[in-house]
PyMOL Python script that loads the backbone (N, CA, C, O; Angstrom):
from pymol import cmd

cmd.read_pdbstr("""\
ATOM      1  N   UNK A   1      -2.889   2.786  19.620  1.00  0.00           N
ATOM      2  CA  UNK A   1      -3.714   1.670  19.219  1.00  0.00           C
ATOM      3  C   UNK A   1      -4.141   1.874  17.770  1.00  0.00           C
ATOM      4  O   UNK A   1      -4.734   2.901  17.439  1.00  0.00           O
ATOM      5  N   UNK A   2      -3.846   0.908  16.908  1.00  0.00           N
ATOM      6  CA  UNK A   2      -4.378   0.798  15.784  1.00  0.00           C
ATOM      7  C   UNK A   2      -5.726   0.874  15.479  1.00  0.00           C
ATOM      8  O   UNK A   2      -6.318   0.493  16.489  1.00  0.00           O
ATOM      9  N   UNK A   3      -6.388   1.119  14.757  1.00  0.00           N
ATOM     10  CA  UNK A   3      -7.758   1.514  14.307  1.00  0.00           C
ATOM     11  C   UNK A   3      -8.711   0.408  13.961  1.00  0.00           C
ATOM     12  O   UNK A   3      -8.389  -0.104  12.888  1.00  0.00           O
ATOM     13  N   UNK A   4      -9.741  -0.117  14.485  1.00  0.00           N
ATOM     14  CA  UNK A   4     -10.229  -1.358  13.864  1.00  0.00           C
ATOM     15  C   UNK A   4     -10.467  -1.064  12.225  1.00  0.00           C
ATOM     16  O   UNK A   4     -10.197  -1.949  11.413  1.00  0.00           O
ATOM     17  N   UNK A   5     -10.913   0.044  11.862  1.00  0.00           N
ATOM     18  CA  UNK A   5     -11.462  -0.027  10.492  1.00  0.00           C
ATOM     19  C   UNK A   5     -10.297   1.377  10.312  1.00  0.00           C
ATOM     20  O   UNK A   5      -9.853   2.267  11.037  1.00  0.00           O
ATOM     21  N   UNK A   6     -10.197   1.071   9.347  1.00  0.00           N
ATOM     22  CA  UNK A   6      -9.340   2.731   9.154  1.00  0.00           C
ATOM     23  C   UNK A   6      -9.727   3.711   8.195  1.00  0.00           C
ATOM     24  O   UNK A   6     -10.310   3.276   7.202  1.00  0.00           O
ATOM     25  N   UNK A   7      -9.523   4.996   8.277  1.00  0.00           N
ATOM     26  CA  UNK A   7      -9.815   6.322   6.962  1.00  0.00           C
ATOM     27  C   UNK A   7     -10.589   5.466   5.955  1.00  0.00           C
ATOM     28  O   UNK A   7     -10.157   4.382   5.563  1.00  0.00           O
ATOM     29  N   UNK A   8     -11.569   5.912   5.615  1.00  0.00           N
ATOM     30  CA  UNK A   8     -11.785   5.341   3.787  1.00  0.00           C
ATOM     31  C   UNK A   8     -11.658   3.719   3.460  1.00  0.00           C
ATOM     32  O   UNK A   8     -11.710   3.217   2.337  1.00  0.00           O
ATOM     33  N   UNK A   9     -11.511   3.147   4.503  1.00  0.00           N
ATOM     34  CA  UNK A   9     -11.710   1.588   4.164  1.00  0.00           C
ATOM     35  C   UNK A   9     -13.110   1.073   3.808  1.00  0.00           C
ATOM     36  O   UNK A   9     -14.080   1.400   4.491  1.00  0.00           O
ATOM     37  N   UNK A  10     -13.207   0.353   2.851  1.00  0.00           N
ATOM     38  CA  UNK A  10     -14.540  -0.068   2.546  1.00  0.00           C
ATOM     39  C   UNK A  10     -14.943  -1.354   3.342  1.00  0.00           C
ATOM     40  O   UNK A  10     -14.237  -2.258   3.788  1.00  0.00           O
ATOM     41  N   UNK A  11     -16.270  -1.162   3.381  1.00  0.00           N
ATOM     42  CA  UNK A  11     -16.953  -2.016   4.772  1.00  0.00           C
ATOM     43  C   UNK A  11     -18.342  -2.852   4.138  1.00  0.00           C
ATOM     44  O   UNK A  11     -19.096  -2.450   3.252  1.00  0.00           O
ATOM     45  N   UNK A  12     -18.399  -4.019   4.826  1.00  0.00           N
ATOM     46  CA  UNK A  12     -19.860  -4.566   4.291  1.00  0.00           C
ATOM     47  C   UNK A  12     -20.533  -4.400   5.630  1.00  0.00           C
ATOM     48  O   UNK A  12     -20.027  -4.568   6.740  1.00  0.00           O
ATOM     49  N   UNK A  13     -22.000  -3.973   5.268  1.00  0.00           N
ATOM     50  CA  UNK A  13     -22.848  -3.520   6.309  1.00  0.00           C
ATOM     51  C   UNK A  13     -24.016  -4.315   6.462  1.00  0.00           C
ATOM     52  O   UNK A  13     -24.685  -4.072   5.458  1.00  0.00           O
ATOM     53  N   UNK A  14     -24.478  -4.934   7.000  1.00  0.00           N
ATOM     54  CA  UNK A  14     -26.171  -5.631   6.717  1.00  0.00           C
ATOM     55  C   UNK A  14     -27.076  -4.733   8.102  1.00  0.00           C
ATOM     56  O   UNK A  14     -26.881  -4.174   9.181  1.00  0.00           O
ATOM     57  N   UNK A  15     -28.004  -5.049   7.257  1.00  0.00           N
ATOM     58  CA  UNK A  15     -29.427  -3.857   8.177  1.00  0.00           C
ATOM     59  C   UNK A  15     -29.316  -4.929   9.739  1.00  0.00           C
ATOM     60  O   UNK A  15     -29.104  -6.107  10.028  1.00  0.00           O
ATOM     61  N   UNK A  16     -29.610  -3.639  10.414  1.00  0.00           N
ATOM     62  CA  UNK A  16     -29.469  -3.717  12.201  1.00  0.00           C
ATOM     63  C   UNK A  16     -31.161  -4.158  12.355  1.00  0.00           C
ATOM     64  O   UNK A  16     -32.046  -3.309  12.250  1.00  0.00           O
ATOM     65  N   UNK A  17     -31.457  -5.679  12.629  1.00  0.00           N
ATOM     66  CA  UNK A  17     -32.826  -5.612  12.710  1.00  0.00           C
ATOM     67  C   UNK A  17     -33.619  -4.883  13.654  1.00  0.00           C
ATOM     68  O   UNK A  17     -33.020  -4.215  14.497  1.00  0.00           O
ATOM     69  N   UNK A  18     -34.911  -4.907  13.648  1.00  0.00           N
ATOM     70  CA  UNK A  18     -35.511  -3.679  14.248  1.00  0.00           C
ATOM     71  C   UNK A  18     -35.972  -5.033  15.647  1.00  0.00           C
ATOM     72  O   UNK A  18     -36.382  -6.193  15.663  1.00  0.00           O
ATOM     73  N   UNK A  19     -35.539  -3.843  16.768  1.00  0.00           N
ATOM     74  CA  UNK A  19     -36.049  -4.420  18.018  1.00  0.00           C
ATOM     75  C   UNK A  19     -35.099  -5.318  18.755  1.00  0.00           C
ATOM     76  O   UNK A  19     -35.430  -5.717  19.871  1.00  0.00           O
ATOM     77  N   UNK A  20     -33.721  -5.742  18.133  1.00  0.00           N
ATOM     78  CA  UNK A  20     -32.892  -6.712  18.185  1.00  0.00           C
ATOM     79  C   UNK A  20     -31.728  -5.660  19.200  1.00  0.00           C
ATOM     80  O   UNK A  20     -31.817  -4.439  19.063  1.00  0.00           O
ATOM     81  N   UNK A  21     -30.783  -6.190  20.089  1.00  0.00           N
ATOM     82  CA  UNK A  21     -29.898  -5.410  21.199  1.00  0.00           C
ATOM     83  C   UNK A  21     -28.405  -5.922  20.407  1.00  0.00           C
ATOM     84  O   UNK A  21     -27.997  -7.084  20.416  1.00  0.00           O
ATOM     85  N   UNK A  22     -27.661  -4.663  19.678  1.00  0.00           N
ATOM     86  CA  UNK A  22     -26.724  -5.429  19.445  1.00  0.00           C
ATOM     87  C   UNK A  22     -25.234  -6.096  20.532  1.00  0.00           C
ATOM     88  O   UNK A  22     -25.275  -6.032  21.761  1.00  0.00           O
ATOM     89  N   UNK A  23     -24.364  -6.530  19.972  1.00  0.00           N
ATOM     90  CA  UNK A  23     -23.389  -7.442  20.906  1.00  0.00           C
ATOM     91  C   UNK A  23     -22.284  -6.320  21.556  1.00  0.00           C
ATOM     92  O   UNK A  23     -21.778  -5.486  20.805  1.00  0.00           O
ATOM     93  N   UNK A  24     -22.073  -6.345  22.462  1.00  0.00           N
ATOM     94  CA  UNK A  24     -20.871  -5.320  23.096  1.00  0.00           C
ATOM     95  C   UNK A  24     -19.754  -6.213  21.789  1.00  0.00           C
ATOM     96  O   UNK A  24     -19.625  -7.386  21.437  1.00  0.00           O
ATOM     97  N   UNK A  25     -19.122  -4.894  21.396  1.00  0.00           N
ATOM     98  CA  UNK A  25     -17.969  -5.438  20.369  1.00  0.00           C
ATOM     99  C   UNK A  25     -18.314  -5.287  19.504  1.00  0.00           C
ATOM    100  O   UNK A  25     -17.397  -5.425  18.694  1.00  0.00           O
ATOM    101  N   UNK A  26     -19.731  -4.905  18.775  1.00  0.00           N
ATOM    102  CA  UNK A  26     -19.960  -4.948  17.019  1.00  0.00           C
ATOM    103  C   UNK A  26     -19.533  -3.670  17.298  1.00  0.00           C
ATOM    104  O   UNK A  26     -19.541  -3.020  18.344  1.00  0.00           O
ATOM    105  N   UNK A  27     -19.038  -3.343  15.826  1.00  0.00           N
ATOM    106  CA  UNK A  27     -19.515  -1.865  15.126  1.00  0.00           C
ATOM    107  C   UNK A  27     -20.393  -2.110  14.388  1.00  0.00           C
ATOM    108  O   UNK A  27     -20.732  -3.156  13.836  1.00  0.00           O
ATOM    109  N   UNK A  28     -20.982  -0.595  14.363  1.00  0.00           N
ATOM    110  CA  UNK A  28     -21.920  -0.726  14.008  1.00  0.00           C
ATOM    111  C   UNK A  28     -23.004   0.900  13.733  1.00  0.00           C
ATOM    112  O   UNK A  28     -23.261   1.771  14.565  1.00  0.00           O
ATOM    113  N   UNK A  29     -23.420   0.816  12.319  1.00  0.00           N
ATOM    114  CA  UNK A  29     -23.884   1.880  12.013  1.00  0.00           C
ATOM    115  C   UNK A  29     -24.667   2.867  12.488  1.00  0.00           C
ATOM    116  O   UNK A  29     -25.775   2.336  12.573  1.00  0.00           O
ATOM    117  N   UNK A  30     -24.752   3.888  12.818  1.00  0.00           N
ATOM    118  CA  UNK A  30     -25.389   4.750  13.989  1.00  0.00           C
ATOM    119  C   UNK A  30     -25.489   6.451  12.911  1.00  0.00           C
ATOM    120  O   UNK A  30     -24.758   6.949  12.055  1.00  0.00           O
ATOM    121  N   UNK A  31     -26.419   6.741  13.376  1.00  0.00           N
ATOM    122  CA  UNK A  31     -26.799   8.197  13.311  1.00  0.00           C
ATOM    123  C   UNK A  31     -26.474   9.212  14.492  1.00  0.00           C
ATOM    124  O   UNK A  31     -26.896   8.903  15.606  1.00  0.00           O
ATOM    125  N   UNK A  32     -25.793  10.341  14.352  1.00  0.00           N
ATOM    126  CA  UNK A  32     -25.312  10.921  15.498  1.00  0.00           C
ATOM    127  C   UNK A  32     -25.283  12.362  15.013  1.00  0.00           C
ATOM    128  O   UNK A  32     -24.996  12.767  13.887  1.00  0.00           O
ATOM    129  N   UNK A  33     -25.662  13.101  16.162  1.00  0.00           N
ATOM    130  CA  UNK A  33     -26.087  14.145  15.567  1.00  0.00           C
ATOM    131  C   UNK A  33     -25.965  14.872  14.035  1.00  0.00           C
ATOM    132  O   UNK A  33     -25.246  15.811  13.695  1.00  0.00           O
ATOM    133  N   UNK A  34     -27.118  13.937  13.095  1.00  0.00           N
ATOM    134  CA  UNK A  34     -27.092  14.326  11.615  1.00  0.00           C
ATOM    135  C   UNK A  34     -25.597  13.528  10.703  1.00  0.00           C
ATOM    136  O   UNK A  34     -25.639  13.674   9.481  1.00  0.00           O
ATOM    137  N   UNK A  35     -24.838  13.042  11.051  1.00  0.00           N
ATOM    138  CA  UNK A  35     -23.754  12.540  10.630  1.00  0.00           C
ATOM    139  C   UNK A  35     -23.870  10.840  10.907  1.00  0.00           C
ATOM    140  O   UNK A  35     -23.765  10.442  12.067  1.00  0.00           O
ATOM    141  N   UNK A  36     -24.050  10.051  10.002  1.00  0.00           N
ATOM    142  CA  UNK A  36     -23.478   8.563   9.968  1.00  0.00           C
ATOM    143  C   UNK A  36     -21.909   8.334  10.187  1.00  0.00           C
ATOM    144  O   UNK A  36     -20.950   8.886   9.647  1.00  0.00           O
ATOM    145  N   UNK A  37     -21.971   7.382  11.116  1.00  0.00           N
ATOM    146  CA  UNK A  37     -20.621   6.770  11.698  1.00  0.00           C
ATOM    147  C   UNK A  37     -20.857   5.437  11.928  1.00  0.00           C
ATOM    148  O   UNK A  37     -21.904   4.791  11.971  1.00  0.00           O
ATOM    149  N   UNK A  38     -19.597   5.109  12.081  1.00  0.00           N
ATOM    150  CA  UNK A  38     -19.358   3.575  12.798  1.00  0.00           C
ATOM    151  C   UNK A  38     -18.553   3.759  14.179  1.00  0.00           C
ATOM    152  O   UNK A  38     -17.493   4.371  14.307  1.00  0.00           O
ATOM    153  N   UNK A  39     -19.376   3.013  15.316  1.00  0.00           N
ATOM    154  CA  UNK A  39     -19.081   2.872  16.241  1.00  0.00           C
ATOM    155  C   UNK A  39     -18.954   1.736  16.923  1.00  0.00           C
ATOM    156  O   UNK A  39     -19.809   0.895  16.647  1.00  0.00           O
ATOM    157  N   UNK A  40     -18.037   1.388  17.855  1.00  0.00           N
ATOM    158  CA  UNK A  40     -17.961   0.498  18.708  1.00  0.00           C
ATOM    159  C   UNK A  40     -19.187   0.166  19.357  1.00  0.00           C
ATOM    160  O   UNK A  40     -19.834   1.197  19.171  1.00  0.00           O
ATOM    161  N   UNK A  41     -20.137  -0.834  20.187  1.00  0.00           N
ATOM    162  CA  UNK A  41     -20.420  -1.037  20.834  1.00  0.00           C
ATOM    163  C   UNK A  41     -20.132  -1.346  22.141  1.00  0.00           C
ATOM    164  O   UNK A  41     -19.843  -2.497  22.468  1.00  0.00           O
ATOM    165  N   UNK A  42     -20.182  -0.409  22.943  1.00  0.00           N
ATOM    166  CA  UNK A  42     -18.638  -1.099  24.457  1.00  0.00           C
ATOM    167  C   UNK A  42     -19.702  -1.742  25.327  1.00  0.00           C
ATOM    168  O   UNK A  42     -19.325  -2.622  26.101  1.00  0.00           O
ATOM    169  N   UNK A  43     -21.883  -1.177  25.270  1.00  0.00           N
ATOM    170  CA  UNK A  43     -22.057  -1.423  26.523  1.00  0.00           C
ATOM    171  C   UNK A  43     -23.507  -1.224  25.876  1.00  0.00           C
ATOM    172  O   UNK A  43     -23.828  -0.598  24.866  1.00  0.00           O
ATOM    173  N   UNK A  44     -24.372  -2.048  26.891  1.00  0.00           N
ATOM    174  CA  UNK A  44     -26.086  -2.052  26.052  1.00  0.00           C
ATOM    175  C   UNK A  44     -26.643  -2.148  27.379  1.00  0.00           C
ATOM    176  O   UNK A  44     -26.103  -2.559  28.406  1.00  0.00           O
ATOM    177  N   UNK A  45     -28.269  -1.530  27.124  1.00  0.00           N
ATOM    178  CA  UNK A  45     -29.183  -1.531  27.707  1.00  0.00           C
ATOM    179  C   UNK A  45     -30.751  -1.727  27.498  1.00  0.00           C
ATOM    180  O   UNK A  45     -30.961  -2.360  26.463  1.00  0.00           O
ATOM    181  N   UNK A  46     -31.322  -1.551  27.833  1.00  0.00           N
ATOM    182  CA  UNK A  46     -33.194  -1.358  27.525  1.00  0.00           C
ATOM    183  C   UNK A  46     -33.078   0.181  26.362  1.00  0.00           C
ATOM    184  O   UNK A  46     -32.952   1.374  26.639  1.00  0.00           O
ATOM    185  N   UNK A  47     -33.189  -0.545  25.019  1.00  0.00           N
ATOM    186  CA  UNK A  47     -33.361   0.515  24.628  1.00  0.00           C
ATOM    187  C   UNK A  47     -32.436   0.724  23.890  1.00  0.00           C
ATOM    188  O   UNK A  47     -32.782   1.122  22.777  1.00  0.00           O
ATOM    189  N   UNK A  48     -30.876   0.569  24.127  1.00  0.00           N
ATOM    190  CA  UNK A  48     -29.914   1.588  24.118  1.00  0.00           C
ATOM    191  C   UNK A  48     -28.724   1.152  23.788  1.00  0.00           C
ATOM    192  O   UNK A  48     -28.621  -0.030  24.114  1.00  0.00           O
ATOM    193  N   UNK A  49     -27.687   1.603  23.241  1.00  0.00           N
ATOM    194  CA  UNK A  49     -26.108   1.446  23.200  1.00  0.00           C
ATOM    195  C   UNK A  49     -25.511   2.443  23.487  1.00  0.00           C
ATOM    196  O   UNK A  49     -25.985   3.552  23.243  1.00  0.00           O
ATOM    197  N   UNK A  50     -24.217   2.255  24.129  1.00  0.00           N
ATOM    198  CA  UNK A  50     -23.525   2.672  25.084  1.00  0.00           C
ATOM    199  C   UNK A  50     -22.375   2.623  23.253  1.00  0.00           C
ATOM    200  O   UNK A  50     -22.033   1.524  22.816  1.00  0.00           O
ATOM    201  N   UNK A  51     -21.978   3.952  22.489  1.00  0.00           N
ATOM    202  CA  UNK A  51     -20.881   3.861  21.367  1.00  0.00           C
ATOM    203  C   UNK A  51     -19.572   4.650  22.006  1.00  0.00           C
ATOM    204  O   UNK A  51     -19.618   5.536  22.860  1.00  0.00           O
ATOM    205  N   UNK A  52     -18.394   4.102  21.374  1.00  0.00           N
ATOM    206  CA  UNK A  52     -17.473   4.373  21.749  1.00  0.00           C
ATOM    207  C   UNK A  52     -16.320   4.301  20.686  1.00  0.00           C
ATOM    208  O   UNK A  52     -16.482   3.895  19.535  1.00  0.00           O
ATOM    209  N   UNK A  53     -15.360   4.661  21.115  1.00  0.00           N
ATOM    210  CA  UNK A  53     -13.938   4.512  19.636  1.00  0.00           C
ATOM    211  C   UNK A  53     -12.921   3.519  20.242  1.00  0.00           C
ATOM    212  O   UNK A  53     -12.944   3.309  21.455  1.00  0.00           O
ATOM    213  N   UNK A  54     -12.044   2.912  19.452  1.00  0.00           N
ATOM    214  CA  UNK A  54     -11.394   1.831  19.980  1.00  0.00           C
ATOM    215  C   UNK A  54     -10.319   2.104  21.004  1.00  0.00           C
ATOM    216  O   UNK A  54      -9.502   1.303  21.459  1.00  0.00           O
ATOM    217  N   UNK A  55     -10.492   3.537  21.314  1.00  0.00           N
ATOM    218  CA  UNK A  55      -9.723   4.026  21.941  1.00  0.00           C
ATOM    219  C   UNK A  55      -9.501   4.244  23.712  1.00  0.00           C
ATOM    220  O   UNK A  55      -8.666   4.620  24.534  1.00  0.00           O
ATOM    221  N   UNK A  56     -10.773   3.756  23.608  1.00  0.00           N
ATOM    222  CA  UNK A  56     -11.766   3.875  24.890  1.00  0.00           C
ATOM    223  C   UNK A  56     -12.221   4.874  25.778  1.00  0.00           C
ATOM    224  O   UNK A  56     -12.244   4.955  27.007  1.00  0.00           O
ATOM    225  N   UNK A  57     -12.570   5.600  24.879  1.00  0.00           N
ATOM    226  CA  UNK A  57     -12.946   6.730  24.929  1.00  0.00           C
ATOM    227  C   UNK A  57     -14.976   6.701  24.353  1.00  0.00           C
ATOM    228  O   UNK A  57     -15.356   6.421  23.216  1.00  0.00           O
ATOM    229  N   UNK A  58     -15.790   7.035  25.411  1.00  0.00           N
ATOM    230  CA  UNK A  58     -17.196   6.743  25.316  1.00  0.00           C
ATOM    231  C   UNK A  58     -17.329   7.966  25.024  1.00  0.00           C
ATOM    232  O   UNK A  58     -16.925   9.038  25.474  1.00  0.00           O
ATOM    233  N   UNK A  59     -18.367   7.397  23.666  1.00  0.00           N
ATOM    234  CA  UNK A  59     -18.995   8.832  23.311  1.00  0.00           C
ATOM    235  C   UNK A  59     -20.490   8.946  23.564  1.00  0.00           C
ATOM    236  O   UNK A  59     -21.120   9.917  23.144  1.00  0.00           O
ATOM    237  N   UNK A  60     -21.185   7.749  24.395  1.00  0.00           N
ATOM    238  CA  UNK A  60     -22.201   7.972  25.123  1.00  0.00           C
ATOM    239  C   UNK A  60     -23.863   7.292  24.473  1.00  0.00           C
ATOM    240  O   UNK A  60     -23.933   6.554  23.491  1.00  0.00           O
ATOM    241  N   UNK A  61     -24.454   7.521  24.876  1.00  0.00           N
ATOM    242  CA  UNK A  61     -25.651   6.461  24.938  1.00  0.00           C
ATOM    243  C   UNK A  61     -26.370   6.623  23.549  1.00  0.00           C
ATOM    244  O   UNK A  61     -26.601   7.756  23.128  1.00  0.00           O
ATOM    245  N   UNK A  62     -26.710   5.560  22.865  1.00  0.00           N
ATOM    246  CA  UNK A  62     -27.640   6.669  21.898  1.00  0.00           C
ATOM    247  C   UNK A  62     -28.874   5.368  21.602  1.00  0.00           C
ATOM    248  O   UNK A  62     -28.788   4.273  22.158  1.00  0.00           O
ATOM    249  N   UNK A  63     -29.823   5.673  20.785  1.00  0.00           N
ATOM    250  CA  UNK A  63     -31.148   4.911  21.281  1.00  0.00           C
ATOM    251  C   UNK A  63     -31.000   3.416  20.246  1.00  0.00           C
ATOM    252  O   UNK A  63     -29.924   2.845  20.074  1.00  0.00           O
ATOM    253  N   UNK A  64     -31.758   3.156  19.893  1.00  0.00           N
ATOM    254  CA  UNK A  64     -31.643   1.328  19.590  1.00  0.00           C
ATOM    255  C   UNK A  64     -31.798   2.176  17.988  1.00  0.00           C
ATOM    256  O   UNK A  64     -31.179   1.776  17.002  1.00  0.00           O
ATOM    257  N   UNK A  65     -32.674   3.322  17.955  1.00  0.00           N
ATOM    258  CA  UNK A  65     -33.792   3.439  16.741  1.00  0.00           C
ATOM    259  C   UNK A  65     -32.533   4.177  15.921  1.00  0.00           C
ATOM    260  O   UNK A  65     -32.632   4.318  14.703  1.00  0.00           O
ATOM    261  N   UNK A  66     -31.287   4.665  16.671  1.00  0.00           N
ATOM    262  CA  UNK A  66     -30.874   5.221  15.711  1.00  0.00           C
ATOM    263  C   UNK A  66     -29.529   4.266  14.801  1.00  0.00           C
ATOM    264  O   UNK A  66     -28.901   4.807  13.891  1.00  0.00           O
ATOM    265  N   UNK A  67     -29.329   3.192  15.124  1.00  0.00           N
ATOM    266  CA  UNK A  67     -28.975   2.230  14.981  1.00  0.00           C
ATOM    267  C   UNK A  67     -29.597   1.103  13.504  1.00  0.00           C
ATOM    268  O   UNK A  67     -30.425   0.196  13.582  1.00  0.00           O
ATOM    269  N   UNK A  68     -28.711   1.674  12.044  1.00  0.00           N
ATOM    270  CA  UNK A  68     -29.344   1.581  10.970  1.00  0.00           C
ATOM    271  C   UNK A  68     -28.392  -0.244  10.464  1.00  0.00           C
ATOM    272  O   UNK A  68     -28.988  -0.819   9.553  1.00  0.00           O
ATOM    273  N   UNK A  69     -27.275  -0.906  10.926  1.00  0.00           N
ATOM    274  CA  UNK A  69     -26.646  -1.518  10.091  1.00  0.00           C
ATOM    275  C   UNK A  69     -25.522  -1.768  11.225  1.00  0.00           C
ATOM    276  O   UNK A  69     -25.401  -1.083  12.241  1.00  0.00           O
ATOM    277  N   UNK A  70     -24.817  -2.746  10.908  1.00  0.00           N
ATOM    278  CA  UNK A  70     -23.913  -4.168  12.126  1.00  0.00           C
ATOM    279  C   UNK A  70     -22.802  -4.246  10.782  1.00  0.00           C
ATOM    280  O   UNK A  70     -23.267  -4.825   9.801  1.00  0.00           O
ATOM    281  N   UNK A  71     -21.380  -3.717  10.647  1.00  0.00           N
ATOM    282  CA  UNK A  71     -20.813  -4.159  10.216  1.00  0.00           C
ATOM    283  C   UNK A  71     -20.583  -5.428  10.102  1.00  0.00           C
ATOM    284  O   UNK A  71     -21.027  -6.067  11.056  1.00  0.00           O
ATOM    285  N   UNK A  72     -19.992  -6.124   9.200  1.00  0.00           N
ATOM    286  CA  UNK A  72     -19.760  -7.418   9.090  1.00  0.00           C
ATOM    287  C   UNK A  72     -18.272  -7.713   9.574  1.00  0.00           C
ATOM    288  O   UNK A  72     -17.663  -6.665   9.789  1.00  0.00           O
ATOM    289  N   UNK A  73     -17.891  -8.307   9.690  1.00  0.00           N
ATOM    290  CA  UNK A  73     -16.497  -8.927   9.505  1.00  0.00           C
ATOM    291  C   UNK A  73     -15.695  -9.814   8.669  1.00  0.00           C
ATOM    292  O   UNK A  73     -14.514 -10.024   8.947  1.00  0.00           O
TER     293      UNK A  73
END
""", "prot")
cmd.dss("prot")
cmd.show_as("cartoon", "prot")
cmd.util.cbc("prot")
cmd.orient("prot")
């Protein structure tokens, strides 16, 4: 499977508002242990996103707060 965003591609980002649940399907900017990434959104909750790679492969829950920016398209 091809990569939604690939190596070193440049990306437009707008701020992830505060308190807002993003959409299963954004990527979307995340803090993870000490390292910024972009992740899939596969799955949401109270609180929470469920990030993952397009691969479908879950890399597991992480909180709303750490959730800085919603790629654009």
């Amino acid at each position: 499977m091809t990569p939604r965003i690939k190596n070193g591609a440049m990306v437009s980002i707008a701020p992830f508002p505060t308190g807002a649940l993003p959409e299963v399907g954004q990527v979307v900017l995340a803090r993870v242990r000490k390292r910024w990434m972009l992740h899939l959104v596969s799955a949401t909750r109270k609180g929470q996103a469920q990030i993952s790679n397009n691969h479908g492969h879950v890399n597991g829950w992480t909180s709303l707060s750490n959730i800085v920016g919603i790629v654009l398209d």
